[in-house]
Structures are given as structure tokens and as C-alpha cells.
C-alpha positions as CSV (number, residue, x, y, z in Angstrom):
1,X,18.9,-3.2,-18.5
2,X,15.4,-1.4,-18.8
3,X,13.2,-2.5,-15.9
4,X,9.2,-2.4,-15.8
5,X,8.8,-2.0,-12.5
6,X,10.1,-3.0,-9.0
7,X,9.4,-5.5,-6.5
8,X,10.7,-4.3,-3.0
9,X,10.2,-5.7,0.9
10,X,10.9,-3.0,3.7
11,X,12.9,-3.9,6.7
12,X,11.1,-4.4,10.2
13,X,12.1,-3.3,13.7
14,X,13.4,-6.6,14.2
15,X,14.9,-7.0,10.4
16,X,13.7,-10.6,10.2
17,X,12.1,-12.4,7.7
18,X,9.4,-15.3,7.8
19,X,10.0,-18.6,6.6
20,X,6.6,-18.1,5.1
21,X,7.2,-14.4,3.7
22,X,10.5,-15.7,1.6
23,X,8.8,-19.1,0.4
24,X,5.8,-17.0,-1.0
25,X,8.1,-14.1,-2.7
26,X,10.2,-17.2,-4.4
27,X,7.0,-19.1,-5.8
28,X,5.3,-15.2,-6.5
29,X,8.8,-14.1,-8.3
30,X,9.2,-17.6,-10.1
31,X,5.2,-16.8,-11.6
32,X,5.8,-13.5,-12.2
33,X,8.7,-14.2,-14.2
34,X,7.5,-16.8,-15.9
35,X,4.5,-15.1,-17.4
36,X,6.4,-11.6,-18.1
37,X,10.2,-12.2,-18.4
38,X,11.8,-10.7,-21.1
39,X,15.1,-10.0,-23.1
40,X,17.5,-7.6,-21.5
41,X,17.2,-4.2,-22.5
42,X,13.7,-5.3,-24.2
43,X,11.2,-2.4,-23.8
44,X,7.3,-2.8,-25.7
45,X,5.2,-0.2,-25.7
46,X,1.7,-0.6,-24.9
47,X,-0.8,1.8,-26.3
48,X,-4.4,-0.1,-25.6
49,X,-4.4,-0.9,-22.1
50,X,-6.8,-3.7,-23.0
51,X,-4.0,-5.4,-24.9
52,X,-2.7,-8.6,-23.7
53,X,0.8,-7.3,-21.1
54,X,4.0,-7.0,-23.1
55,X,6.9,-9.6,-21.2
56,X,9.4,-7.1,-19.4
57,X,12.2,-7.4,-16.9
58,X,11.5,-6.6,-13.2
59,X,14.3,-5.8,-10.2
60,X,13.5,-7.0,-6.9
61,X,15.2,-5.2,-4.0
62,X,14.7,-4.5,0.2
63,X,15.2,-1.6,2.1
64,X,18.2,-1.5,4.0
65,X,17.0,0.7,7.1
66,X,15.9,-1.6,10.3
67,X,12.9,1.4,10.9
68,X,10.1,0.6,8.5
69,X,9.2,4.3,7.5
70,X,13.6,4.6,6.5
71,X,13.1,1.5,4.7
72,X,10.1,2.9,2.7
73,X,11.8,6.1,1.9
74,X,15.2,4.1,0.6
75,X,12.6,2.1,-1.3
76,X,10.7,4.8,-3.2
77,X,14.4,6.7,-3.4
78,X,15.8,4.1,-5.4
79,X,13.4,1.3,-7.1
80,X,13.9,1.3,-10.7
81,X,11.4,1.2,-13.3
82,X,8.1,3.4,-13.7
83,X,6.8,1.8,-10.7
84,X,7.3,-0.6,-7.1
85,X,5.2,-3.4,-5.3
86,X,6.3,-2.3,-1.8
87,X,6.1,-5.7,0.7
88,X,5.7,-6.2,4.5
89,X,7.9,-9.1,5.3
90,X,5.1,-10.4,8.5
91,X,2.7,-12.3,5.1
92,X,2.1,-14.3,3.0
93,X,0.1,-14.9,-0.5
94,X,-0.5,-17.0,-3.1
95,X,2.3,-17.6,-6.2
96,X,0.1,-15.4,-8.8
97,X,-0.1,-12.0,-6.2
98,X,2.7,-10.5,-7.6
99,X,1.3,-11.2,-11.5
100,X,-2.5,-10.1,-10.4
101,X,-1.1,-7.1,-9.0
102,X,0.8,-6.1,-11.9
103,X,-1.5,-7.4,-14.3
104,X,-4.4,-5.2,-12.4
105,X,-2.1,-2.2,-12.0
106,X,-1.1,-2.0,-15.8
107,X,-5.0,-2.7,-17.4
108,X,-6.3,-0.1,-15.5
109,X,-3.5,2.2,-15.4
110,X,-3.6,3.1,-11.6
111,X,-1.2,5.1,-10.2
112,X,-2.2,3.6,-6.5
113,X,-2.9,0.0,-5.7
114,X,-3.5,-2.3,-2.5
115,X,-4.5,-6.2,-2.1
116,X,-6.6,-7.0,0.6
117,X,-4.9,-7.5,4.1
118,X,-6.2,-7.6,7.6
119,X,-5.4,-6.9,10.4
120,X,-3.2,-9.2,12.7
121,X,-5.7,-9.5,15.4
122,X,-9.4,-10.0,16.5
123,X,-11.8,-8.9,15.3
124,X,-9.5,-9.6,11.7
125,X,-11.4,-6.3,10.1
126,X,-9.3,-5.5,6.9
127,X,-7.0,-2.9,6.6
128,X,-9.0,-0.2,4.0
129,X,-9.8,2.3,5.3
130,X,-12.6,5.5,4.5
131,X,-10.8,8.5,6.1
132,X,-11.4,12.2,7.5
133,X,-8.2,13.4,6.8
134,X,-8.9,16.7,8.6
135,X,-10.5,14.9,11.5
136,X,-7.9,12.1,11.9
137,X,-11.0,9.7,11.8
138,X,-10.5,6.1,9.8
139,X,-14.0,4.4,8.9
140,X,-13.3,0.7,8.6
141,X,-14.5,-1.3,5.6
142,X,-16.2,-4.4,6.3
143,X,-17.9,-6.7,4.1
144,X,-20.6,-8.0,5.0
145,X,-20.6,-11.0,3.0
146,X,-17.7,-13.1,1.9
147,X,-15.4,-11.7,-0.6
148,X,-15.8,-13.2,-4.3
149,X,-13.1,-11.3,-7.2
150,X,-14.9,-8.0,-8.1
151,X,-14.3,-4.3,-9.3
152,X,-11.8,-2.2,-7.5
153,X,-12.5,-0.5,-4.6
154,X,-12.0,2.7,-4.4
155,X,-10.4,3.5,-1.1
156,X,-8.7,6.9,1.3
157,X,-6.0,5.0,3.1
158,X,-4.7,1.6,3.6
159,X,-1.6,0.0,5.2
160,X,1.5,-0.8,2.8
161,X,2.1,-4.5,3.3
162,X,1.5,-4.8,-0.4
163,X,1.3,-1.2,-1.9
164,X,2.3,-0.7,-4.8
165,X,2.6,2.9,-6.6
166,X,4.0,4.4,-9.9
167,X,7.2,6.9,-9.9
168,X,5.3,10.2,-10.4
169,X,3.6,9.9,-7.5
170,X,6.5,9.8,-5.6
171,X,8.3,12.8,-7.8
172,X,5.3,14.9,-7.0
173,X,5.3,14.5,-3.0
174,X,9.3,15.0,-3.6
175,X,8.7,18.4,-5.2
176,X,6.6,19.3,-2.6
177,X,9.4,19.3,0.0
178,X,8.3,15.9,1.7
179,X,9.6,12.4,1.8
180,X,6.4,9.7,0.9
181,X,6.6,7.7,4.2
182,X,7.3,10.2,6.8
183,X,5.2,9.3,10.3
184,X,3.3,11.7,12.0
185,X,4.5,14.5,10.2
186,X,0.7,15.6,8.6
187,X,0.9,19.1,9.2
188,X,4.4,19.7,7.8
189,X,3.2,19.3,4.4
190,X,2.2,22.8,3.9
191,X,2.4,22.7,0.3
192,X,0.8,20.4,-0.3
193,X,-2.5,21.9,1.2
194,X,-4.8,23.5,-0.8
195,X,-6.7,25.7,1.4
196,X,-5.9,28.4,4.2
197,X,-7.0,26.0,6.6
198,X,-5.0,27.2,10.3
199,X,-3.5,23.7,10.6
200,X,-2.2,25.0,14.2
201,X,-5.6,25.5,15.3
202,X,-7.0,22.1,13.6
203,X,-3.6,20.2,15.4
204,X,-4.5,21.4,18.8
205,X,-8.3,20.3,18.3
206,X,-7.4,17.2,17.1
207,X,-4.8,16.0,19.7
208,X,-7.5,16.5,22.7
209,X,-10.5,16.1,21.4
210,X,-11.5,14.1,18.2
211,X,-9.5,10.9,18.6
212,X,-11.5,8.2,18.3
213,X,-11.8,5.4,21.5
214,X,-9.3,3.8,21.6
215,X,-6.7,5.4,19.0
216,X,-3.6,7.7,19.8
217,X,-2.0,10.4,17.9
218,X,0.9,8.0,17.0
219,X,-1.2,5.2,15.5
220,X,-3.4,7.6,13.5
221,X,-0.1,9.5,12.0
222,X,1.9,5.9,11.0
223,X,4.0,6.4,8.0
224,X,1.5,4.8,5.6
225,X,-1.5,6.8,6.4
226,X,0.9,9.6,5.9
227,X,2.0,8.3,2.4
228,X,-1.7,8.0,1.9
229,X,-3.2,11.4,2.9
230,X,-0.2,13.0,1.0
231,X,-0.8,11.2,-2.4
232,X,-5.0,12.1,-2.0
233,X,-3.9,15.8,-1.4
234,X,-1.9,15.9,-4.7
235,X,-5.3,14.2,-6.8
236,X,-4.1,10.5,-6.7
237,X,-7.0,8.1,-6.2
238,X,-6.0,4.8,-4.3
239,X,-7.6,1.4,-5.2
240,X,-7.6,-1.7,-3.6
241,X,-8.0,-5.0,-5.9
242,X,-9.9,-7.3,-2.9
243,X,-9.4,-10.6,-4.9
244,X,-5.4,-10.3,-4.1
245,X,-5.4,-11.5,-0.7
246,X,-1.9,-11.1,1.5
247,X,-2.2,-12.8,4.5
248,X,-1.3,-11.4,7.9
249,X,0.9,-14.2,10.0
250,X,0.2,-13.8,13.8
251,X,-0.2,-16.8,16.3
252,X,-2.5,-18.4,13.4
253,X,-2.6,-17.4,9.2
254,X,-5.3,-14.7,9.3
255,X,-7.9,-15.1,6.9
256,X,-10.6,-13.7,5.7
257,X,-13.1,-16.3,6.9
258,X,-12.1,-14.8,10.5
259,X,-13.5,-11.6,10.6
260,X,-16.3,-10.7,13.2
261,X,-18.8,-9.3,11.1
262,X,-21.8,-9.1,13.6
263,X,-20.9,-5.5,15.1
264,X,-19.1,-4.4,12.3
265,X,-20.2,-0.7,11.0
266,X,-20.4,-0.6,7.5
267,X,-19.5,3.1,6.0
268,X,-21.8,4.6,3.4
């Protein structure tokens, strides 16, 4: 059977799964399906990308590994289809994410998407992110009014509760030596640099000195901003579609509404 595309949920520390995570992916799939299943083995071609989507097959899978860069890496080593909607198992989202995201992905031919998530805890900001890669910095992206469906966002870095990318970004990082999600492992991917830049020298600098208040060396080098700065080195511009909204579950649902905007810098 020929596969469109992949949806996928890594593993966390804990392996478990929320009651609300599983009830969302079964109403999202059940959509999805709905709206683009096709015959097995059924493959359209699509040539205007402002044509109405073909109906195709998906495969949905999870990544086996309990550690949550493993799980990536299984992911983006095996998915089938030219692409995968990669899923953290702490949210949930309305039944049409899964079709927005695909349906945004395709008419636009991205080769990098996010939905909008935030973070799990006050002050809520969301989780797109401007960043230095050289100076390890992330500039965070608030809003300052309400969010209303809009253009894509053009963004640096993100987290990967709802990332989805297409194979040859994935085949291009794996010909560089380096597997997509591997955490604070930056300056191993030599060739992928495409300067003389002394990374030694810019490593030691950045250790002691030009972390911002607050952050450590482990948080700023997580396996996603690591997918992220590898992808931007080889030319691949992330998005993020804001209108797709996955929501963080902590003590409460964490919503948009909840972010503390009064203090908030807002990056130029």
C-alpha cells in the first residue's frame, strides 16, 4: 500500500499516554480519514498545489524508545510516506488538527511545519521561538493580541509536540553524518556548517558566558532545537500555522487566553 504521509506519537520518559492525548488522536484520525481516505495502493498526483487535496492513505505509528529524542529518531527512521506529523503524547487538539495540518502542509508545499503550542506553565508564552543559533539565545514570540487564523509564521525553532516534516529533510541531515533529534550535540554537526567558524572557541564562550538568566546548556541544546538548527543550516525554512492550536495538559488545559502578555518582549 502507497502511503501519503505519516502520523506518529513519540514515547515519553514515563511511556504513558493521556486519556485526553488518545481520545483527540481517535476523533483527529477518524476526520482525517474521513476527508482523505483512499483506495489501497491509490496514488494522485497533484500538479497545482491550489487544487482541491487528492484522498490518500495515511499510517499512523509511535516510537518504541521510552527516551523522547530515541523515539524521534525511530520515528524519522522508519515513517512511511513522503512525509510525518510527529506528536507529543502530554496534548490535546481539536478533531480537524490532523486535516488542517496536512491540508496546510500540502497547499503550500512546506517542507517544515508547527501548530501553535505553549508552554506548560506560567506565564503560558508559546513555544516559537526567533533564535541566535551561534549565540544559544531564543527570542520568544508573543502576541500581543489574541490569535485570529492568519498567514504562516515564519519561525527559527519550535518544540515538536506537533512537528511535522517531509522525508528529504531528514535524508539530507542523514547524509550529513547526523541523526535529526540528537540533544545537545550542536557542535558535532561539522558538516553541516558552512563557515570556518572555530566552534571550540564559540562552545567555551557560550557555556560561561552568553546563557541567558535563567537557561542551562541542557535546556538550550534539547533534541528539538537541535532538529531545528540542523534543518535551518541545510536551507529549510520552518513555519508555524497559529490557527492549529495543540493544547498543553498540565494541572489545568493551557490555553491561549492564559498567556501574560503585560511584560512580554515582542521580537522585531
Amino acid at each position: 500500500m502507497n502511503y501519503r504521509g505519516t502520523i506518529a506519537y513519540r514515547s515519553n520518559l514515563g511511556a504513558q499516554l493521556s486519556e485526553g492525548f488518545l481520545h483527540s488522536v481517535v476523533m483527529a484520525w477518524d476526520f482525517l480519514n474521513k476527508n482523505y481516505s483512499g483506495r489501497p495502493g491509490e496514488v494522485i498526483e497533484v500538479n497545482d498545489i491550489h487544487a482541491p487535496l487528492p484522498k490518500f492513505n495515511f499510517h499512523f505509528m509511535r516510537g518504541l524508545s521510552c527516551m523522547p529524542d530515541e523515539s524521534a529518531n525511530q520515528i524519522a527512521d522508519t515513517f512511511l510516506g513522503d512525509w510525518v506529523l510527529m506528536l507529543d503524547t502530554d496534548h490535546v487538539f481539536a478533531a480537524d488538527a490532523f486535516y488542517e495540518m496536512v491540508t496546510t502542509f500540502e497547499e503550500n508545499n512546506l517542507d517544515v511545519l508547527v501548530g501553535f503550542t505553549q508552554k506548560r506553565a506560567a506565564p503560558y508564552h508559546p513555544v516559537i521561538y526567533k533564535t541566535d543559533f551561534n549565540a544559544l539565545v531564543d527570542f520568544e514570540t508573543i502576541f500581543p493580541d489574541p490569535i485570529q487564523r492568519q498567514t504562516l509564521i515564519p519561525i527559527d525553532s519550535s518544540g515538536a509536540a506537533c512537528l511535522m516534516v517531509r522525508r528529504k529533510v531528514f535524508d539530507q541531515i542523514k547524509m550529513n553524518g547526523e541523526r535529526p533529534f540528537q540533544p545537545r550535540s550542536k557542535f558535532n554537526a561539522l558538516t553541516l556548517r558552512r563557515d570556518t567558524i572555530d566552534l571550540r572557541e564559540i562552545a567555551n564562550k557560550m557555556y560561561y558566558f552568553s546563557l541567558p538568566d535563567g537557561r542551562n546548556i541542557f535546556e538550550t541544546f534539547s533534541e528539538d532545537s537541535s532538529f531545528f538548527w540542523r534543518a535551518k543550516m541545510l536551507g529549510f525554512q520552518a513555519y508555524c500555522a497559529p490557527w492549529i492550536k495543540f493544547h498543553h495538559l498540565a494541572t489545568v488545559l493551557v490555553e491561549e487566553s492564559m498567556i501574560q502578555r503585560d511584560d512580554s518582549p515582542i521580537p522585531k
